[in-house]
Every structure is written in C-alpha cells, then in structure tokens.
LOFILO-92370 format. One record per residue (C-alpha): residue number from 1; residue in three letters; chain; x, y, z. Coordinates in steps of 0.5 Angstrom, whole numbers. Example, Ala and Ser with C-alpha at 12.3 -4.5 7.8 and 13.67 -1.06 7.14 Angstrom:
ATOM   n res chain     X     Y     Z
ATOM   1 ALA     A    25    -9    16
ATOM   2 SER     A    27    -2    14
end
This chain:
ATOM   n res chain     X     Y     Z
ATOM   1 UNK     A    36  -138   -15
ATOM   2 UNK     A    29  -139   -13
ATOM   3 UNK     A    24  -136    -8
ATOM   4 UNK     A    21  -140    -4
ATOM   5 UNK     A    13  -139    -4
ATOM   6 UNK     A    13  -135     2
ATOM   7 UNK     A    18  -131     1
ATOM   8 UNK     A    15  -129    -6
ATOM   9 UNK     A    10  -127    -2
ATOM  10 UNK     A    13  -122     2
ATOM  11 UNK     A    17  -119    -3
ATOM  12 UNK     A    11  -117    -8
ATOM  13 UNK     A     6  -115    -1
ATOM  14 UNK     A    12  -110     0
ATOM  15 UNK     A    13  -108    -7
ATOM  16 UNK     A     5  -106    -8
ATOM  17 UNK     A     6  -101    -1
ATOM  18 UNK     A    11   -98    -4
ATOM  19 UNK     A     7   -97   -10
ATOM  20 UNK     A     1   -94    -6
ATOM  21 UNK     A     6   -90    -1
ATOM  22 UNK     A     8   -87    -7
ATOM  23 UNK     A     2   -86   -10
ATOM  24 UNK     A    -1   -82    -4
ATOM  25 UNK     A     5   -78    -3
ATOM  26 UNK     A     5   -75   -10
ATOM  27 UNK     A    -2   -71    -9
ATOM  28 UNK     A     0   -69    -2
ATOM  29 UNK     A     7   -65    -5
ATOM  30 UNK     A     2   -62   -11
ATOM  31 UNK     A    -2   -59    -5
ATOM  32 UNK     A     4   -57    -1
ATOM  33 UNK     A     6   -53    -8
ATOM  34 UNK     A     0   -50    -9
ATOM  35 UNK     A     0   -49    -1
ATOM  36 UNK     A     6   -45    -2
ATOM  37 UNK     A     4   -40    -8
ATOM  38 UNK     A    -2   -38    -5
ATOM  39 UNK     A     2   -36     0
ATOM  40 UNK     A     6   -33    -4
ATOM  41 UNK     A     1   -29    -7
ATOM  42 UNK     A    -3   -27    -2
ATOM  43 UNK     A     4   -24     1
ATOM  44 UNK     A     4   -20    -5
ATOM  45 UNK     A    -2   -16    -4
ATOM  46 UNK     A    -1   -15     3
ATOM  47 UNK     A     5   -12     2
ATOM  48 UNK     A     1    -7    -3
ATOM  49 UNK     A    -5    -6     3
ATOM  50 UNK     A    -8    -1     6
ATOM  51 UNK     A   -12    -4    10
ATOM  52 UNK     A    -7    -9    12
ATOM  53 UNK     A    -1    -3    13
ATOM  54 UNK     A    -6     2    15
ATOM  55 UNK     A    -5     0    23
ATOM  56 UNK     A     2     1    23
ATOM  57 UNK     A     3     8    19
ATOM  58 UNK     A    -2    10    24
ATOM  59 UNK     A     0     9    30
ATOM  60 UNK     A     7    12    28
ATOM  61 UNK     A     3    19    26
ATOM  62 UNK     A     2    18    33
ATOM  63 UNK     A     8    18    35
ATOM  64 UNK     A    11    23    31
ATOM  65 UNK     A     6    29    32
ATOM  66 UNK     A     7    28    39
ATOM  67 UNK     A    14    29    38
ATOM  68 UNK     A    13    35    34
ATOM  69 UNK     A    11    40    39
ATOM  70 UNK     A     9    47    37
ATOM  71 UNK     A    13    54    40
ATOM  72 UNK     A    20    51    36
ATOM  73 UNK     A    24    53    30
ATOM  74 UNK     A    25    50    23
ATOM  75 UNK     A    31    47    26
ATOM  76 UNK     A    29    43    32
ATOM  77 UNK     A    24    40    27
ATOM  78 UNK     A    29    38    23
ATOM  79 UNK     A    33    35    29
ATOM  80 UNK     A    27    31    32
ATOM  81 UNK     A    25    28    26
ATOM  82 UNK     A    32    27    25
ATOM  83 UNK     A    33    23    32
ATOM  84 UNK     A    26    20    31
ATOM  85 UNK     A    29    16    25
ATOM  86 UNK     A    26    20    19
ATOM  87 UNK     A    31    23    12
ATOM  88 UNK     A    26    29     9
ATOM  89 UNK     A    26    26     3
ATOM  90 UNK     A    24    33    -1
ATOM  91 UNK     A    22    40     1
ATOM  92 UNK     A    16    42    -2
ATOM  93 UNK     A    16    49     1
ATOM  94 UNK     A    20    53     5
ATOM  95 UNK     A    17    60     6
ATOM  96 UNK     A    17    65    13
ATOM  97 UNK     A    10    62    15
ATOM  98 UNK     A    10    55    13
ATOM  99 UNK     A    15    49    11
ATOM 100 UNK     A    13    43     8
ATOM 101 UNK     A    17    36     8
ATOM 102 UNK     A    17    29     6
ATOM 103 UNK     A    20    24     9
ATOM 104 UNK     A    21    17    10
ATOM 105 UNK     A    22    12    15
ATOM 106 UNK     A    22     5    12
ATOM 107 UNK     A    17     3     9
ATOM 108 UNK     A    13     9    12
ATOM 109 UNK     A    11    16     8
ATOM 110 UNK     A     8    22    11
ATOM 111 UNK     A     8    30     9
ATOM 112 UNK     A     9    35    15
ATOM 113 UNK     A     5    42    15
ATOM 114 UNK     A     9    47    19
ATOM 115 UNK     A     5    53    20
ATOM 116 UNK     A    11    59    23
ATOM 117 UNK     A    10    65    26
ATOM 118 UNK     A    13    70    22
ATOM 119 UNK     A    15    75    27
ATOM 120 UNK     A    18    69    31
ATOM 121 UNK     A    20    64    27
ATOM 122 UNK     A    17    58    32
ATOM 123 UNK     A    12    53    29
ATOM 124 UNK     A     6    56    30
ATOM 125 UNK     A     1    49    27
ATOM 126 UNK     A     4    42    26
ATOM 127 UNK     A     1    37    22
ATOM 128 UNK     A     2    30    19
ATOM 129 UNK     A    -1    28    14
ATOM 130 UNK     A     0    22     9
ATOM 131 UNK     A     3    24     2
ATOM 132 UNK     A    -1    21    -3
ATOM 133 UNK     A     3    25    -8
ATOM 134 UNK     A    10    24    -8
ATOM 135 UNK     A    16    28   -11
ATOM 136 UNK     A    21    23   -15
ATOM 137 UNK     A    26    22   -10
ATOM 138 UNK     A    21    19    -4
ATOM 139 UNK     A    18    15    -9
ATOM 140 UNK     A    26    12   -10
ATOM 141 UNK     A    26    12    -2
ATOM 142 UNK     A    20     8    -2
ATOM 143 UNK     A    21     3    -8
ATOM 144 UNK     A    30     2    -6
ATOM 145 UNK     A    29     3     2
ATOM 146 UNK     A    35     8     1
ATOM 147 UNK     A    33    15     3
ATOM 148 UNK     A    37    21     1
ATOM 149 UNK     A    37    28     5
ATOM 150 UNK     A    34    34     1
ATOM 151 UNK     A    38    39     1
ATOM 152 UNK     A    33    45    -3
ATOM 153 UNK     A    27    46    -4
ATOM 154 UNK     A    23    44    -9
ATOM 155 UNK     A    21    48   -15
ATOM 156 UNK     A    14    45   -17
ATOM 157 UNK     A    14    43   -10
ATOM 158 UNK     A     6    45   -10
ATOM 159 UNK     A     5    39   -15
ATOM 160 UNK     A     7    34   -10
ATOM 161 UNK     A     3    37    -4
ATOM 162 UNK     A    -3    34     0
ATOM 163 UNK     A    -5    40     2
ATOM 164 UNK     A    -6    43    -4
ATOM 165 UNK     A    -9    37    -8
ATOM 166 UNK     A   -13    33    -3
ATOM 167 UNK     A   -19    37    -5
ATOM 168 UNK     A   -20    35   -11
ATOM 169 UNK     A   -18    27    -9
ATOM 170 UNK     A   -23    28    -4
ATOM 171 UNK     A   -29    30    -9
ATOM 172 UNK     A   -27    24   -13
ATOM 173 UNK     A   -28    19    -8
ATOM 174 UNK     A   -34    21    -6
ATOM 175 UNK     A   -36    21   -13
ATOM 176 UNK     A   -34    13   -13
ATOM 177 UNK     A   -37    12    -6
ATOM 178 UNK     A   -44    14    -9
ATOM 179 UNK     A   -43    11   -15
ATOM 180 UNK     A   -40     4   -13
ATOM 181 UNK     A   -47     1    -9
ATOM 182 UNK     A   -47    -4    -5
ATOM 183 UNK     A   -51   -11    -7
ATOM 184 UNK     A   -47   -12   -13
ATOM 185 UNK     A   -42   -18   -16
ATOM 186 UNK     A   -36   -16   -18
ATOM 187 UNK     A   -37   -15   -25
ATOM 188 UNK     A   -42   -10   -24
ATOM 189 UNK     A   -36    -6   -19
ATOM 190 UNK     A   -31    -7   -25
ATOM 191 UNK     A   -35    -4   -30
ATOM 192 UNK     A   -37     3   -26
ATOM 193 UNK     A   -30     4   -25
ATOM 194 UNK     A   -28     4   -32
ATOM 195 UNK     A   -34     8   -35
ATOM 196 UNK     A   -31    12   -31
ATOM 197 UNK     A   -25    13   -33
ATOM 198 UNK     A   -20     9   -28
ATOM 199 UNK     A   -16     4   -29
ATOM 200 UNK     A   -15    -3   -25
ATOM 201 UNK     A    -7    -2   -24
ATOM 202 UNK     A    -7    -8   -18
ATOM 203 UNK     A   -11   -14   -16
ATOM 204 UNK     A    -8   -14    -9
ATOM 205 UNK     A   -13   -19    -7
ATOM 206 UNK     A   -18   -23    -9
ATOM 207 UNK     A   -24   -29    -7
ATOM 208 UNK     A   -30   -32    -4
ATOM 209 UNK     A   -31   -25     1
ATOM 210 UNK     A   -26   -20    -1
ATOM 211 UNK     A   -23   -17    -6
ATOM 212 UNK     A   -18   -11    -6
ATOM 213 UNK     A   -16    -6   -13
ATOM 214 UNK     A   -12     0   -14
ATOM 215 UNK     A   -15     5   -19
ATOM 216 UNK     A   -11    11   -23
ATOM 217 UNK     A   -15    16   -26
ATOM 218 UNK     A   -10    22   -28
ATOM 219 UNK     A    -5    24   -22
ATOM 220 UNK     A   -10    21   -17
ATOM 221 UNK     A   -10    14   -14
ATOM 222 UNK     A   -15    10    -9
ATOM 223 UNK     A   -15     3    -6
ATOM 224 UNK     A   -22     0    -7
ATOM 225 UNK     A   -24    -5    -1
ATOM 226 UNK     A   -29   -10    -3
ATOM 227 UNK     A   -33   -15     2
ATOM 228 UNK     A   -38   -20    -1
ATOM 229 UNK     A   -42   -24     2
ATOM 230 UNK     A   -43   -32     1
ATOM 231 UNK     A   -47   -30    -6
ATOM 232 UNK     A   -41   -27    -8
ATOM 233 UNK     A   -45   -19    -7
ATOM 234 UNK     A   -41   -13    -4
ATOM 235 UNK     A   -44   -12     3
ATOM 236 UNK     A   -40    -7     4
ATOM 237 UNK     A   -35    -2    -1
ATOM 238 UNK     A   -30     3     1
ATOM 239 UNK     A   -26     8    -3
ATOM 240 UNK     A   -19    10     1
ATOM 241 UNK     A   -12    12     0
ATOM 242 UNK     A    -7     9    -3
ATOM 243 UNK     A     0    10     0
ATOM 244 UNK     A     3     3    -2
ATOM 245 UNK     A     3     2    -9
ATOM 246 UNK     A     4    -4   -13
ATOM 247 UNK     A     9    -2   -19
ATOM 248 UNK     A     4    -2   -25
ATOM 249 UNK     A     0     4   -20
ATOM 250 UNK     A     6     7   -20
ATOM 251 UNK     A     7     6   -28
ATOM 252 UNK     A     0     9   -28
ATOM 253 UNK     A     2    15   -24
ATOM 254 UNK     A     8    17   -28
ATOM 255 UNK     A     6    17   -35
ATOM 256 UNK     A     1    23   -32
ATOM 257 UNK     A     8    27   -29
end
C-alpha cells in the first residue's frame, strides 16, 4: 500500500529525530564512562592517602591517649584498648619498665609506648604513635580487615618499633625536604627521587594541581605531597608518613624484611 505524500513526510521527519537522538545520546554514554572511571581512579588514591586519612587517624589518637591514663597496670591497658574496639596485633616488648603494642582497629594502626614503674608495675608514661614499621601479622590485619590477638612477644620486636627506627626516618625526610625545592615540574621531583635511591612504588594521585607518590628506600617509606600552580611548578612539597600503603609499597617493603 502506498503513502500518501504527507504522511511520507512525517515518517522520514521522524525517523531524521531519531537518528540525531541517537547520535547525541551516544557521546553523552561515553563521558558518563569516562566520568565513571575517573571516579574509580581518584577513589583509589584516596584509599592510599594521608593527606586524605590523616584527620581521622588523628582524631582517634586523641581519643585513645586520653583513654590510656597513666597510674594503672599492664592489664588495665589491655582491657581499655580491648573495650575501646582495638586487637593488639603484635608485642614488640614486654619488659618490667616498658611495654610496646601494635594494634589495629579497622583501617587505623597505631603503636603505644608504656613506660612502667618498675617498683609498682603502674604505667608511668603512654604514648601513641603511629606504626610505620609493622610486624607481618598487623600488616595481614591491615590488608584482610581480620585482626588476631598476639598471644607473646615478638622476638625481633625491635625491627618493628617506631621508637627505635624513627630517627633514622626522620634524618631521611629532612634530606628530602631540602632536596625537593619548590618552583619545579614534576620531572624535575621524580629525577631527584631516583638519584637518590627511592623507588616510586604509588601514584595515588596525579593532575593540573597536585600530585601524591609513595617512595620506598630500604625499610623506609614516605608520602610525597606535591601542590603545583597553573604552570604546572610545585608551590609547596611535603615529605610524610605513610601509614596507608598501596600494595607494590608494601611489595617494596617486603623484599627488605
């Protein structure tokens, strides 16, 4: 049967809609992918931050120094950290005048330093720090989100303590923070860091106004934060911890145990 002239008209203004309507639509899913895995990506750095997770950690340091009050025995610290959520995940000593754990509480790591009067047995000083250094088991907390209960002390317990090992990271960072001046490109910072023997294990970020690397250099590991101005040269650099490590770090990390 044949169409009439207007209706011939209709059908092929109809079908040159749906043709744009498509052609439109197809760009527009493209970006929305794109969108999607930027999304993805910047996620993923962010999960590895310290900049980004440092608030946090912080504010629950805070909280738990103030729940370990000095004047109490070792016990009481192990119930309060117990009751306050957190599984001591390794011993790293355990002597008359001091006592050092790791623990773990979700994504969150931290190593207390309790100082013991030795005539008493009471904690005489509490700190709590971070735990750069970790001992294999809070590292598989870290990474499974399953913390085990330490049941000894470790017997290189010394290996994994920030008390004994900081001084030497923090002679490294001031070395680097001297060395990574700012008004440079990104170029420039990348090429330092490999003249002076650090690996780039992580990207966690990267764009027009800042760029975040994870390094490792033997058994030491920092968080290199980079914020650049609109000609793409560093305005400010900052040199810190690491405590959110992506796996190649980790990787990195483990080849020097």
């Amino acid at each position: 049967m044949k169409m009439s002239p207007s209706l011939t008209v209709v059908v092929a203004a109809m079908a040159t809609s749906f043709a744009m309507h498509a052609a439109v639509a197809q760009p527009t899913d493209k970006r929305a992918t794109a969108t999607e895995a930027s999304a993805v990506q910047a996620d993923k750095g962010i999960k590895y931050s310290d900049r980004e997770r440092m608030k946090s950690w912080s504010g629950e340091q805070e909280s738990l120094k103030q729940a370990l009050k000095v004047g109490v025995s070792k016990d009481n610290y192990r119930k309060v950290l117990a009751d306050n959520g957190y599984t001591i995940t390794a011993i790293n000593k355990d002597t008359a005048d001091y006592v050092e754990y790791e623990v773990v509480k979700r994504d969150h790591s931290y190593e207390v330093q309790i100082a013991l009067d030795k005539r008493t047995g009471m904690g005489s000083k509490v700190d709590v720090d971070r735990n750069l250094w970790r001992a294999d088991a809070t590292e598989e907390a870290m990474r499974s989100g399953k913390a085990v209960m330490a049941s000894k002390p470790l017997t290189n317990g010394d290996t994994y303590s920030d008390r004994a090992n900081s001084k030497g990271w923090t002679d490294q960072k001031e070395k680097l923070e001297k060395r990574l001046a700012l008004g440079n490109n990104l170029a420039f910072y990348t090429s330092e860091l490999k003249a002076m023997g650090y690996q780039i294990t992580s990207t966690n970020d990267k764009d027009k106004n800042y760029a975040e690397y994870e390094i490792v250099k033997g058994r030491d590991s920092y968080e290199v934060q980079i914020d650049l101005d609109d000609a793409g040269k560093a305005k400010k650099v900052d040199v810190t911890s690491n405590m959110w490590q992506a796996e190649a770090t980790e990787k990195a990390l483990r080849r020097t145990k």
